[in-house]
BAVEX-730676 format. One record per residue (C-alpha): residue in three letters; x, y, z. Coordinates in steps of 0.1 Angstrom, whole numbers, plus 5000, padded with zeros to 4 digits. Layout:
BEGIN
AlaXYZ ...
***
This chain:
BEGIN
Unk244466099537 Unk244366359561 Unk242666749557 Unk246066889548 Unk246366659515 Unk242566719511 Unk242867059504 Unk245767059480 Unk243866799463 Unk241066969459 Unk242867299448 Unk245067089420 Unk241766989407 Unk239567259406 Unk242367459387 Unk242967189362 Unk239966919358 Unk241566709326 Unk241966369328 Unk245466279343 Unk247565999332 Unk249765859360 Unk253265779347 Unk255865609368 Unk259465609362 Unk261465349380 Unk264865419376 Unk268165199387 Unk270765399402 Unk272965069412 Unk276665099411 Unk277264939379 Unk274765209359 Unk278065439368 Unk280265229345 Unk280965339312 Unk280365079285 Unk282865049256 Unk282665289228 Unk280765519246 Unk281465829260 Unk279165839290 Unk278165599315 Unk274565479315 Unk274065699346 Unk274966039330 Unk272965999304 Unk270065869322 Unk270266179340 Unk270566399311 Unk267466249296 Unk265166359317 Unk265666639308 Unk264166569276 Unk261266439291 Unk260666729307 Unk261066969277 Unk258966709252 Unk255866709278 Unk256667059283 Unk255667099246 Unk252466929239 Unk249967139250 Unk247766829264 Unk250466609278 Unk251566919295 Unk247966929314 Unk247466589313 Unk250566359324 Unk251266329357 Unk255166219366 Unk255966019393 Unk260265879401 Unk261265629419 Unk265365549422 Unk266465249437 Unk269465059448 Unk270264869478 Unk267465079492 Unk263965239470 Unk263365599472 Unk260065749488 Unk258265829452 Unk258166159439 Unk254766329445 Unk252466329409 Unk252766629393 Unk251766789356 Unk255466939342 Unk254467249354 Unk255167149387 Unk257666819387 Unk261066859401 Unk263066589385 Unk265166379412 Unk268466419416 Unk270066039411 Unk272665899431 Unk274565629429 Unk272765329456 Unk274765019455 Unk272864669441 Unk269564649424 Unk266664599449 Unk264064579414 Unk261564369434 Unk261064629464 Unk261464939439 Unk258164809412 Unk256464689446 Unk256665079454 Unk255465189418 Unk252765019417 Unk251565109457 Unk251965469447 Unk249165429417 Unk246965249436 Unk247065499456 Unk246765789430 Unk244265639414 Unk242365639444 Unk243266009447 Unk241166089412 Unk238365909423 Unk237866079454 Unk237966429434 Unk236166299400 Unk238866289380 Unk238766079352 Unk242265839346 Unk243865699318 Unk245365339322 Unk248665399342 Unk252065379324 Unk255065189346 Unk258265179332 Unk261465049348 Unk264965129335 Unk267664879349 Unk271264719335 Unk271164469369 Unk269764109380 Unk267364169404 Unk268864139440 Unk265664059459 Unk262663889454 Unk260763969424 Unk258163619428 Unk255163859444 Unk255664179423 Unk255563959391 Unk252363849399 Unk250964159406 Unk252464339372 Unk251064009353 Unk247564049368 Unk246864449363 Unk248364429322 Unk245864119321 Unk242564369332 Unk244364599314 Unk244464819343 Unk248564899337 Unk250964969311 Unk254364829316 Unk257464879298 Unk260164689311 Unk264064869299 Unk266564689296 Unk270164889296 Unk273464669284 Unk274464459311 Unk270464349323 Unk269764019321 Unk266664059296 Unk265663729300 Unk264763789340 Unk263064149329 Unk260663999305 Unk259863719331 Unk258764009358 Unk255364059335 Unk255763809299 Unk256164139286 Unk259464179262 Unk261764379273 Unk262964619250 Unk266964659246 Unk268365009251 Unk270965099219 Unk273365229238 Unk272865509262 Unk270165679241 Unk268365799273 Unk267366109248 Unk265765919224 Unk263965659247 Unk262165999266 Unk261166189235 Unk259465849227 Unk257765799260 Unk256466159259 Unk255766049226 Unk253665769238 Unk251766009265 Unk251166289242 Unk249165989221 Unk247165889248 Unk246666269260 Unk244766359226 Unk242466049229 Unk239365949251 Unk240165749287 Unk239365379278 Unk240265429242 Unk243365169226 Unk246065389218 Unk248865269197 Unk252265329212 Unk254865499183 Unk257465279173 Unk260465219192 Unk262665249167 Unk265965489167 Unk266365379204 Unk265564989209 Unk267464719197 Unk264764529175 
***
C-alpha cells in the first residue's frame, strides 16, 4: 500500500471510525442477461441495472447502514472488472454495466474475495473493527472457466465463518452448479425482481449495522423475491 492510499485511509477513518461491513456485489453482465425472458417486460439486465438503484436509496436510508456498509462491484463476462473501490453510500458510484460476452464466474468470485482480503487488511491497519464480509454473486450462466479453486476457498472462509455468501441465481443459471460453488443453496430469482432482491440485501445490512461485530444476525426472509 503506498503513502498515497495511506493518507486517504487514514482521512476516511478518522472522519468516520464505525465498524464497516464490506459487501461485495458480483454481478453477470454476459450476453444472455440482455435477453428478455417470456412474460416479462425487461431483460434481466435492465432491471439489474435499475436495482441498484434501490440499493443505493435503501442504504441511503438507514442511518447506520449508511455509515456502516461499505459497497464494493465487480461485473464480469468474458473478462472481470477491476472492483470498485469500498465506499459508505455517501461516496459509491454505482458501475455502469455493459454487456461482456460469456460468464467467466470462476475468475470474477476469485476477484471478490481478493478484494476483501485485502480490505480487511485495510481496517486492521487503521483499527477499524469489521463485520463478517457479505459476497453475493448474481448470474443466469454456467460457469465458463474453472470454478474447482474458488469453490474451495468460498467453502473454507463460510466454514470459519469468516464470509457470508449468497449465491443468485437468475432464470436460465444452472442452480445446481451455483449451489456446488460453496454447498450453499442458491436462491432462485422470481422473475426480474432486482428491486425486491436489493431492498432485502440492504435489509440484511441494516440488521447486521444495528448489532455488535461477532454477533449472529438473522438474515430477513427472502420471501417476495426468491422462489422458495
Amino acid at each position: 500500500m503506498d503513502a498515497m492510499t495511506d493518507s486517504f485511509g487514514d482521512l476516511e477513518f478518522a472522519q468516520n471510525s464505525d465498524p464497516r461491513i464490506p459487501v461485495v456485489l458480483v454481478l453477470d453482465c454476459s450476453d444472455s442477461m440482455m435477453e428478455k425472458r417470456a412474460g416479462e417486460d425487461r431483460s434481466p439486465f435492465e432491471a439489474l441495472n435499475g436495482g441498484l438503484d434501490t440499493l443505493w436509496s435503501n442504504l441511503h436510508s438507514d442511518p447506520l447502514a449508511k455509515r456502516r456498509a461499505e459497497v464494493s462491484f465487480i461485473t464480469f463476462g468474458s473478462d472481470v472488472s477491476e472492483p470498485t473501490e469500498f465506499k459508505t453510500v455517501d461516496e459509491m458510484v454505482l458501475p455502469a454495466l455493459q454487456p461482456m460476452g460469456v460468464t467467466s464466474m470462476g475468475s470474477a468470485l476469485t476477484v471478490a474475495l481478493n478484494a476483501i482480503e485485502e480490505r480487511k487488511q485495510v481496517y486492521k491497519a487503521n483499527g477499524i473493527q469489521y463485520y463478517r464480509p457479505i459476497l453475493m454473486v448474481i448470474s443466469d450462466g454456467l460457469p465458463t472457466d474453472s470454478v474447482d479453486e474458488v469453490s474451495r476457498r468460498l467453502k473454507e472462509e463460510i466454514e470459519l465463518k469468516k464470509l457470508t455468501f449468497m449465491p443468485i441465481a437468475v432464470e436460465g443459471a444452472d442452480i445446481e452448479v451455483m449451489s456446488s460453488l460453496s454447498g450453499k443453496q442458491a436462491l432462485k430469482l422470481q422473475g426480474v425482481k432486482f428491486e425486491e432482491l436489493f431492498e432485502w440485501l440492504s435489509a440484511s445490512a441494516a440488521a447486521v449495522s444495528a448489532s455488535q461485530p461477532g454477533d449472529a444476525v438473522k438474515a430477513p426472509s427472502p420471501e417476495g423475491w426468491a422462489e422458495l
